[in-house]
N, CA and C of each residue as an Amber inpcrd file, in Angstrom:
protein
   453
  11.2230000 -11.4620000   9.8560000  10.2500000 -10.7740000   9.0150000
  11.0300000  -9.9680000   7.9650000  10.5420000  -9.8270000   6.5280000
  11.5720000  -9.5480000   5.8240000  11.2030000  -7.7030000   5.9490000
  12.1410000  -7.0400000   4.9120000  11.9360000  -5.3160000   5.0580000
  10.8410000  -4.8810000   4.0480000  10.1960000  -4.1590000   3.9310000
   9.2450000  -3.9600000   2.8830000   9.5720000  -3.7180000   1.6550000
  10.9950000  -3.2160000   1.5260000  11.9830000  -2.7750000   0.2020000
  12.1100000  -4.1340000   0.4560000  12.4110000  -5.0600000   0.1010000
  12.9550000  -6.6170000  -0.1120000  11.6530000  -7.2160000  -0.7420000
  10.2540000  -6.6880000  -1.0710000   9.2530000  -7.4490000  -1.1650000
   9.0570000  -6.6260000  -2.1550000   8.9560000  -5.0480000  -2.3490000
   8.8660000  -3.8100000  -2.8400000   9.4250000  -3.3890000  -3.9260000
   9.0590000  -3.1890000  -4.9580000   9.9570000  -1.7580000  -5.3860000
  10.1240000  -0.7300000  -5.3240000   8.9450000  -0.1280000  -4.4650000
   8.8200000   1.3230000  -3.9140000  10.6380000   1.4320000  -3.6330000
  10.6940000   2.9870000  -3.4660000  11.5840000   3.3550000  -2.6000000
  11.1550000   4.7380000  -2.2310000  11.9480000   5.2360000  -1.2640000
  11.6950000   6.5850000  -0.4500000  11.7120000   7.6540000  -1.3470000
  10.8270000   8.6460000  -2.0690000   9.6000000   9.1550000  -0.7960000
   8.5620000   8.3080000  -0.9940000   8.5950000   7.3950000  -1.8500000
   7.3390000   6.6890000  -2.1430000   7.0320000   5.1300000  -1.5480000
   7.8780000   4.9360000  -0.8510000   7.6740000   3.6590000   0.1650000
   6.9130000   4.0140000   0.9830000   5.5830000   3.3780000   1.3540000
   5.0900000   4.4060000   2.5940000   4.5080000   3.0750000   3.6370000
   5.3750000   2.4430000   3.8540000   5.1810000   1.3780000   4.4750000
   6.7960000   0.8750000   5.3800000   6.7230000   1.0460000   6.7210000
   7.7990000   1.6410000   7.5310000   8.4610000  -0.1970000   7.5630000
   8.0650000  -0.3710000   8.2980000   7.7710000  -2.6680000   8.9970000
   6.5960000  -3.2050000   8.5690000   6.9680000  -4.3720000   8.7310000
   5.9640000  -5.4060000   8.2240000   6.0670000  -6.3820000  10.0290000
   4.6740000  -6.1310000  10.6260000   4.3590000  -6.1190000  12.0850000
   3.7600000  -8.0230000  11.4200000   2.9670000  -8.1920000  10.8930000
   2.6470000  -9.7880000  10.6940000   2.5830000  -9.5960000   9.2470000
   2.7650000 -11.3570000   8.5540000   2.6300000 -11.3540000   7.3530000
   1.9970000 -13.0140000   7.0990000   1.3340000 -13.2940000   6.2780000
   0.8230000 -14.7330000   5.9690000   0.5520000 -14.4010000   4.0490000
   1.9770000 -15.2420000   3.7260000   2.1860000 -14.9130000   2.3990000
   0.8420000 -15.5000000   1.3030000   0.7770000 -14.6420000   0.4590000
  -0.3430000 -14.5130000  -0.7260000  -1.9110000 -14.3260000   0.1280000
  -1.9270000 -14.3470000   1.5070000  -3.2400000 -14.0190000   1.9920000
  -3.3730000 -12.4100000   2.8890000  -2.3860000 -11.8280000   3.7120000
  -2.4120000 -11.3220000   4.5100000  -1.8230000 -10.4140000   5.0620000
  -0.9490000  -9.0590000   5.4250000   0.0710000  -8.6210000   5.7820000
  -1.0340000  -7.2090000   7.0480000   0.1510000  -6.9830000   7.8850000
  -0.0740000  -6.0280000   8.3590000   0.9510000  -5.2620000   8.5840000
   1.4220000  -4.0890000   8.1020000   2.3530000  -3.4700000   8.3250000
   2.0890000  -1.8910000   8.8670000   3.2120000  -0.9640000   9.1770000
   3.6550000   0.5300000  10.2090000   3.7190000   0.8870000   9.8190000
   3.1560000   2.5950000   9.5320000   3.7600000   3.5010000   9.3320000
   4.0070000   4.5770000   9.7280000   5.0440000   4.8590000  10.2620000
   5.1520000   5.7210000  11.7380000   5.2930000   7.2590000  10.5170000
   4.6320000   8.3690000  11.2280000   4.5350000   9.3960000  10.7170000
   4.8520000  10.3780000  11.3780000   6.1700000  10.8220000  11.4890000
   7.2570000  11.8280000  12.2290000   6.6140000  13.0950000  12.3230000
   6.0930000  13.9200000  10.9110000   5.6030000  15.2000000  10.2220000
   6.6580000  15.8540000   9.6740000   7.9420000  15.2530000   9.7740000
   8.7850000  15.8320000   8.6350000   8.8940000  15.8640000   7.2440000
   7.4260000  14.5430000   6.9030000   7.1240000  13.8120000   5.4860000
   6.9970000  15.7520000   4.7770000   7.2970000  15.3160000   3.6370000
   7.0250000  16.8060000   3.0270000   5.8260000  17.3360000   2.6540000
   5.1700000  16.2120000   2.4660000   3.5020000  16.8560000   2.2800000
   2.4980000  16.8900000   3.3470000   2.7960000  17.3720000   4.3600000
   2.7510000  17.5720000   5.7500000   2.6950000  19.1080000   5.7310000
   3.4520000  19.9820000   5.0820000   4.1970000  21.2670000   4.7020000
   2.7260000  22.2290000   4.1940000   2.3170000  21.0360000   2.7760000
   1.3220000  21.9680000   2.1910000   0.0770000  21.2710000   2.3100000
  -0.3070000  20.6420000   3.1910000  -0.8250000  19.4900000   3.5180000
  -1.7420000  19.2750000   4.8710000  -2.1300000  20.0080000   5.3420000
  -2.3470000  21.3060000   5.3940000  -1.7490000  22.6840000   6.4820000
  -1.3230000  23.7420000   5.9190000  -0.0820000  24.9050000   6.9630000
  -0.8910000  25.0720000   7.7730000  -0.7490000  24.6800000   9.0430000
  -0.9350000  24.7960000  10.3010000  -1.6630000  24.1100000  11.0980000
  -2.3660000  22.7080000   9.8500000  -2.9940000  22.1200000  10.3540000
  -2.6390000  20.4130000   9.6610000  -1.5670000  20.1870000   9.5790000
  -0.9420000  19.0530000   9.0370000  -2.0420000  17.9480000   8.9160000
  -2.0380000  17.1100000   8.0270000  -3.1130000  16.1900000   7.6230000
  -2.7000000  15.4310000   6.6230000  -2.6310000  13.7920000   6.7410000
  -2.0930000  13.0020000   6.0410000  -2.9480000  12.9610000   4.7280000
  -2.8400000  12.9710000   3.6180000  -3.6720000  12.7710000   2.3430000
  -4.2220000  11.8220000   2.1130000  -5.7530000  11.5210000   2.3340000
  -6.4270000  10.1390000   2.1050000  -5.7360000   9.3970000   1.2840000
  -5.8420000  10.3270000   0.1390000  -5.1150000   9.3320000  -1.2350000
  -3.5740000   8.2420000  -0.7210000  -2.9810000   9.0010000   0.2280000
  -1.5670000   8.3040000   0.6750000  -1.7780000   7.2040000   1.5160000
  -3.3720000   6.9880000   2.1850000  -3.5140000   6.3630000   3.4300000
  -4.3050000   4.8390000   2.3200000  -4.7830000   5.7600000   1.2120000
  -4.8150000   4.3020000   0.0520000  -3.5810000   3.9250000  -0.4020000
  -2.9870000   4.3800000  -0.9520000  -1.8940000   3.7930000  -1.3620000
  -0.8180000   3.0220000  -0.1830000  -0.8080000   3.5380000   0.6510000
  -0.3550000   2.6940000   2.3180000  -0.7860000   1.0350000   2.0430000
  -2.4480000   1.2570000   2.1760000  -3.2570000  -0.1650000   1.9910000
  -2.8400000  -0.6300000   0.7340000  -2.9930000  -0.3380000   0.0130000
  -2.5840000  -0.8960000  -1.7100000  -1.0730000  -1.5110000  -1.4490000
   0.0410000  -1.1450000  -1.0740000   1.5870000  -1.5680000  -0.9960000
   1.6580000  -1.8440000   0.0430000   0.6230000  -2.3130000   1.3390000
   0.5400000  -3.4720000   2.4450000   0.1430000  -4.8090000   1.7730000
  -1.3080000  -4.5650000   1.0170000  -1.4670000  -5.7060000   0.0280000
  -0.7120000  -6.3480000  -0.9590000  -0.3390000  -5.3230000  -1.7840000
   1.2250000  -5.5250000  -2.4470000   2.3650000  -6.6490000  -1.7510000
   2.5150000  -6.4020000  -0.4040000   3.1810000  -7.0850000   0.6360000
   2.7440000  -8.3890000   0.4340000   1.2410000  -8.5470000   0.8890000
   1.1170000 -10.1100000   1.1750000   1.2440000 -10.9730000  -0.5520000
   0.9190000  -9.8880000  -1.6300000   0.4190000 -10.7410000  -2.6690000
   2.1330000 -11.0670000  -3.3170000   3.3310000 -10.0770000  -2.9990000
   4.6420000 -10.0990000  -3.4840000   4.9380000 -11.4690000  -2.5020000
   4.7050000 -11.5560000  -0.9370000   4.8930000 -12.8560000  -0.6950000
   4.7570000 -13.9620000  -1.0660000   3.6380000 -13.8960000  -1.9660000
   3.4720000 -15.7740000  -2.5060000   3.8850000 -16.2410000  -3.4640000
   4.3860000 -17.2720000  -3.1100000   5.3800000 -17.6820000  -4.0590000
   4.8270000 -17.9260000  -5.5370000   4.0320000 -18.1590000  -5.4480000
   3.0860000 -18.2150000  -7.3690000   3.1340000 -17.0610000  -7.8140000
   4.0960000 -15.8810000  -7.2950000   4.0390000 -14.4660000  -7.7620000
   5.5640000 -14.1680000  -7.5520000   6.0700000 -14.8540000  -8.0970000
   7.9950000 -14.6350000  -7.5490000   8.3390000 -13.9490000  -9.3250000
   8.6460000 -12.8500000  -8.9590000   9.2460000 -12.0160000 -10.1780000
   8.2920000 -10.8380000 -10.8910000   6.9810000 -11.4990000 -10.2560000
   5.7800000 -10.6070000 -10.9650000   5.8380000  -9.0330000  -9.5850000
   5.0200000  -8.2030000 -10.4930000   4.8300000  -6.9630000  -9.6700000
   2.6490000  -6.7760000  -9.4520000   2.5670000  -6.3820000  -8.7020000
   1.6320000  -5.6760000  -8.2690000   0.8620000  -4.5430000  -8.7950000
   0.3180000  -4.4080000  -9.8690000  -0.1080000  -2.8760000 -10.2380000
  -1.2580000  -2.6110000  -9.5670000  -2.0040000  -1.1570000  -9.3210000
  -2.9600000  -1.0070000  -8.8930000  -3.9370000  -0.5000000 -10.2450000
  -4.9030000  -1.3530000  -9.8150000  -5.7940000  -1.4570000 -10.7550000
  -7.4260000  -0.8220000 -10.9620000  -7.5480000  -0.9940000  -9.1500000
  -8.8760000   0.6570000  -9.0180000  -9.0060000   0.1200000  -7.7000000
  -9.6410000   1.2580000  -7.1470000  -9.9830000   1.4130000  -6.0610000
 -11.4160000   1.4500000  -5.9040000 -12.4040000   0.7290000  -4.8860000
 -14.0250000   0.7870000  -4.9260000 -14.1090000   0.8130000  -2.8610000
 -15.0830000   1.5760000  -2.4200000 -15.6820000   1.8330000  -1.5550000
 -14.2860000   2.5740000  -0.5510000 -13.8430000   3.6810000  -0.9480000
 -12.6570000   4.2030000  -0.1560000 -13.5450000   4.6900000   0.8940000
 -13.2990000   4.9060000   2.2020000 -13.9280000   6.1880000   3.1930000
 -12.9380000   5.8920000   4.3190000 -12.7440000   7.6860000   4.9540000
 -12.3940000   8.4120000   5.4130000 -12.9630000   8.9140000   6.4670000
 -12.0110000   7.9280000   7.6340000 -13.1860000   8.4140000   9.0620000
 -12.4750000   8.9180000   9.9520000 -11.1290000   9.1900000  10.0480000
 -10.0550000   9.8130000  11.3660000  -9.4250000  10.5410000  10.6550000
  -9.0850000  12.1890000  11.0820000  -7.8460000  12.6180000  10.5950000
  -6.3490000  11.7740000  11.1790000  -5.4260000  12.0520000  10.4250000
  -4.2840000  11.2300000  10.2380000  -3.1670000  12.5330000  10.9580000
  -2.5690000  12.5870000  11.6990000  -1.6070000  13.7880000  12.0350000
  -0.2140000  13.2100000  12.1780000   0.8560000  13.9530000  12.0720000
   2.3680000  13.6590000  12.8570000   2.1070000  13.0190000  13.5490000
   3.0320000  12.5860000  14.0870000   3.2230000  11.9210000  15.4850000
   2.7480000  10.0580000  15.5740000   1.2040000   9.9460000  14.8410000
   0.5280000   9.2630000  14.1750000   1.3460000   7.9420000  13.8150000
   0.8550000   6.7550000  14.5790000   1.3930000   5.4170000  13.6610000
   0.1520000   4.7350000  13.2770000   0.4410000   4.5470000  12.2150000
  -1.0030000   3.8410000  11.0490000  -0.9480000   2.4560000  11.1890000
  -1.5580000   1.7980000  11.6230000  -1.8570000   0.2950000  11.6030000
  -2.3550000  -0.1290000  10.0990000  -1.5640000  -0.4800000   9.3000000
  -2.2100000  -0.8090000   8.1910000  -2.4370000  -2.3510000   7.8170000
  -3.7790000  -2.7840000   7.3130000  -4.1380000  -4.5160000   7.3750000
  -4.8510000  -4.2520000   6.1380000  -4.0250000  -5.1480000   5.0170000
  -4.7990000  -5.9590000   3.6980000  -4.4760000  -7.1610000   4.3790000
  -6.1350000  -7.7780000   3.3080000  -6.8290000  -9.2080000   2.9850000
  -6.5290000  -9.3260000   1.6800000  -6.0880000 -10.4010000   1.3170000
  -6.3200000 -10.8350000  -0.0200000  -7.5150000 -11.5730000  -0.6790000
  -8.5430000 -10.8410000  -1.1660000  -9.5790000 -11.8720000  -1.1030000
  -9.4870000 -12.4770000  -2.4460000  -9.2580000 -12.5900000  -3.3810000
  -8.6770000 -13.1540000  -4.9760000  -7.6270000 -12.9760000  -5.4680000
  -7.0870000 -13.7900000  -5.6360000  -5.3010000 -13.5640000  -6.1210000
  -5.1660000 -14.7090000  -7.0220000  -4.5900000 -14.4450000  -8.3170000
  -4.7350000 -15.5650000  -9.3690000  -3.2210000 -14.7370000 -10.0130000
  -2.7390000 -15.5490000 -11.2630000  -1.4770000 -15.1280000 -11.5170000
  -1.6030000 -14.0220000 -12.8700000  -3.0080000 -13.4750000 -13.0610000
  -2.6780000 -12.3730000 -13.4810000  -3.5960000 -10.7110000 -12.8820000
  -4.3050000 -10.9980000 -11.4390000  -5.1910000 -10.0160000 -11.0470000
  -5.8600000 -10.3530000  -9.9520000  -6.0560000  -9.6570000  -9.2640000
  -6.4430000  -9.6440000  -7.2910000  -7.5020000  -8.7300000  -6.9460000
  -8.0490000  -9.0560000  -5.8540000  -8.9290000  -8.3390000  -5.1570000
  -7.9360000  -8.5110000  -3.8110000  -8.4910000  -7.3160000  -2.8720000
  -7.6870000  -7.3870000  -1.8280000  -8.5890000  -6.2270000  -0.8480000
  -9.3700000  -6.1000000   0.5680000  -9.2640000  -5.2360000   1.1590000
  -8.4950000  -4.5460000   2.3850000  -8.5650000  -3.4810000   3.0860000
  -7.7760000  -3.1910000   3.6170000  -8.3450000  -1.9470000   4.8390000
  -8.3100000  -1.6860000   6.0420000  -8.3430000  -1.0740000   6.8550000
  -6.7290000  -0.3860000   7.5970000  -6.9160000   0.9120000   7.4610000
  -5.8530000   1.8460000   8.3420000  -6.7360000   2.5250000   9.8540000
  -5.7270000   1.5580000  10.4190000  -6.3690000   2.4160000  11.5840000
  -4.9130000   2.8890000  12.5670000  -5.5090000   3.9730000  13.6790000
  -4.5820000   4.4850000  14.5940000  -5.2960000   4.7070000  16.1100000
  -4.4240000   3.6320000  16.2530000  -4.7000000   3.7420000  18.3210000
  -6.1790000   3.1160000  18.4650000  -6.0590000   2.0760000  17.2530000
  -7.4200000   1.6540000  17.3560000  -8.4970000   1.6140000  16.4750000
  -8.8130000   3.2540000  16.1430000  -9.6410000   3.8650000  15.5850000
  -9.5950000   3.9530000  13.9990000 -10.6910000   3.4660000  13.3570000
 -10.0610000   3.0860000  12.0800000 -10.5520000   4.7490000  11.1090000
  -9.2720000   4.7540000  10.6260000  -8.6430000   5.8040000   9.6900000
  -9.2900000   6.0510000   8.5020000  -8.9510000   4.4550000   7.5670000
  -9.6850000   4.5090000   5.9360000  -9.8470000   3.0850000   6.1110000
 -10.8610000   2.9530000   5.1470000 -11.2880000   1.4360000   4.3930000
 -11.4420000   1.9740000   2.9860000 -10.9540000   0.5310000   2.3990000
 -10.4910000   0.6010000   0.6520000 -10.7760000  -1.1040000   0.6290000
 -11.6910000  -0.9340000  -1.1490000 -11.2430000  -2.7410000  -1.3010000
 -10.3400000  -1.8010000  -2.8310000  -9.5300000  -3.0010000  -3.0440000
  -8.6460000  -2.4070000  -4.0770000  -8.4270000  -3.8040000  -4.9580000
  -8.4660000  -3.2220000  -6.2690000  -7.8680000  -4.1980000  -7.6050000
  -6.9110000  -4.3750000  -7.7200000  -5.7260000  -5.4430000  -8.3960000
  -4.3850000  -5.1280000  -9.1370000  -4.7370000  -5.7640000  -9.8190000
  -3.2640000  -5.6850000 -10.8740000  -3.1570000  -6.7000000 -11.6490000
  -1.6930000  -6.9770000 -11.5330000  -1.6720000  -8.1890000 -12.1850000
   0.3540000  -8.6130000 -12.1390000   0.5760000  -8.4410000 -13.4340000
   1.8730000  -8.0030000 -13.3710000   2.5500000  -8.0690000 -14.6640000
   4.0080000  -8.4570000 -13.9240000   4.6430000  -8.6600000 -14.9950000
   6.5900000  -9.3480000 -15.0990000   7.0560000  -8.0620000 -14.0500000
   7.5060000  -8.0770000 -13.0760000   8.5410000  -7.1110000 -12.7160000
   9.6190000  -6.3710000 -13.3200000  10.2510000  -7.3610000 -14.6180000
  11.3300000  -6.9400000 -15.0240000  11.1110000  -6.5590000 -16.6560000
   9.5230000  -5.9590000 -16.6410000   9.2180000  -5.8140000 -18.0310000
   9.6920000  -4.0750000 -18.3340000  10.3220000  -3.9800000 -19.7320000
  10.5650000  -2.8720000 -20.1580000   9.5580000  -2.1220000 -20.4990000
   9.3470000  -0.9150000 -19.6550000   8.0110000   0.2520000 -19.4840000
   8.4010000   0.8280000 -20.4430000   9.1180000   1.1030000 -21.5420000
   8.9700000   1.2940000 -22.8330000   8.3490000   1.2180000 -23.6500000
   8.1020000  -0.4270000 -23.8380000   7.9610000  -0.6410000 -25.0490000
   6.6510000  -1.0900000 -24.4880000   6.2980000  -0.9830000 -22.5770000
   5.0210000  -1.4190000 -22.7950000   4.4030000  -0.1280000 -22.9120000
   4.9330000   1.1670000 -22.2900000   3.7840000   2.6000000 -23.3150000
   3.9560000   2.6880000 -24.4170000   4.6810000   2.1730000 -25.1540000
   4.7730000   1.8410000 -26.5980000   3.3210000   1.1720000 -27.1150000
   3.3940000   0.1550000 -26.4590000   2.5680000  -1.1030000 -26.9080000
   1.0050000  -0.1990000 -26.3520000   1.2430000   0.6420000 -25.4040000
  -0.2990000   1.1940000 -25.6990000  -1.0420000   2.6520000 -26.3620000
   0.1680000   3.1760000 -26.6200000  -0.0720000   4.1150000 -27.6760000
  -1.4740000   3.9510000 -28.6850000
């Protein structure tokens, strides 16, 4: 099974995707994310009552999906953007200690934009549901000249 940085460009603090537990390329991934509470936004997040940030438990699902859609090979060089998010909800608090079961679907994937949904759950109990957009663009395109180009 490959590492999630090998599929990724995230990197740490912003990788938030530990292993990749199953994968079925351009349709499917399920990947870990084990949550120690040393993460730093744990700190202010909330003091004394630590709580993972919905928003992080989307973006988890978004760069699990990322996973399956960077797997297929009709997408070799392209990147993943996120493109919106529709029907997010928030049903378990998320704490330390906490490993997140995270599962995107790919339900449309074409070579320039995707649909994809996704469930986080822990010990079972599901966490968040998100369906989420991207779009692809070149991986190795200069972010220059493309905020240039949208000025």
């Amino acid at each position: 099974m490959p590492r999630p940085s090998e599929l990724l460009p995230h990197r740490a603090p912003f990788l938030l995707v530990d292993e990749i537990a199953e994968l079925d390329p351009g349709e499917r991934c399920v990947a870990l994310w084990h949550l120690s509470g040393e993460e730093d936004f744990f700190a202010g997040h909330f003091p004394g009552r630590p709580t993972l940030p919905g928003v992080l438990m989307v973006e988890a699902l978004a760069q699990t999906a990322g996973l399956a859609a960077a797997s297929a090979s009709s997408l070799e060089g392209k990147l993943a953007l996120f493109g919106g998010i529709d029907k997010a909800r928030f049903r378990r608090q998320v704490i330390p200690g906490d490993t997140l079961r995270l599962e995107s679907t790919i339900d449309r994937l074409s070579t320039r934009a995707g649909r994809a949904a996704g469930t986080a759950t822990v010990d079972g109990q599901v966490a968040c549901e998100a369906s989420m957009m991207f779009l692809i663009a070149d991986a190795d395109a200069d972010t220059e000249t493309d905020t240039e180009a949208r000025a």
